[in-house]
C-alpha positions, 0 to 999 in steps of 0.5 A: 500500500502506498503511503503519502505523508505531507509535511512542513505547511503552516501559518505564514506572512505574505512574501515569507517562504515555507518548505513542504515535504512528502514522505512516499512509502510502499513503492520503489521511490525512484522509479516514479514522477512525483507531482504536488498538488493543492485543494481550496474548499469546492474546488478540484485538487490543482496540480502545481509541478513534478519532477522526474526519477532523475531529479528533472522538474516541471511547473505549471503556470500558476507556479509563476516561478516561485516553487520550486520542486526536489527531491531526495531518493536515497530518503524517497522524500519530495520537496516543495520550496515555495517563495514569495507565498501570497494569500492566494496560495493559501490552501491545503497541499498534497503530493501524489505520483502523477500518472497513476495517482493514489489515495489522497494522503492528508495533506497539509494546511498552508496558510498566507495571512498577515 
């Protein structure tokens, strides 16, 4: 079974950073594209960028330059630095491989507030 455990989100000012993290279990880790996603109340799960096996990442345009995706396969753990937050990336995040995507983990709570 796979397991997806979300890290690092909390309470945030406006320009301020935070780093997410995401523990992935029952897989082998390396061998899979890890995507990032995050979900506001009434509203579909928005993927936000992935990055390859071999560490290559991809963005989608809502990222706009800010986040930034990594990852460590020797601990199968997936980043998400993520600059400049503003209050409209407030929201709950979550990771997930991307092709065939599995049970939704918690997630967990960004918020950008002053």
């Amino acid at each position: 079974q796979v397991q997806l455990v979300e890290s690092g989100g909390g309470l945030v000012l406006p320009g301020g950073s935070l780093r997410l993290s995401c523990g992935v279990s029952g897989i082998t880790f390396s061998g899979y594209i890890i995507g990032w996603y995050r979900q506001v109340p009434g509203k579909q799960h928005e993927l936000l960028g992935s990055i390859s096996p071999g560490g290559t990442p991809a963005y989608e345009d809502s990222v706009k330059g800010r986040f930034t995706i990594s990852r460590d396969n020797a601990k199968s753990t997936v980043y998400l630095q993520m600059n400049n937050l503003k209050p409209e990336d407030t929201a709950v995040y979550y990771c997930n491989t991307k092709i065939v995507r599995r049970s939704w983990g918690r997630g967990t709570q960004v918020t950008v507030s002053s």
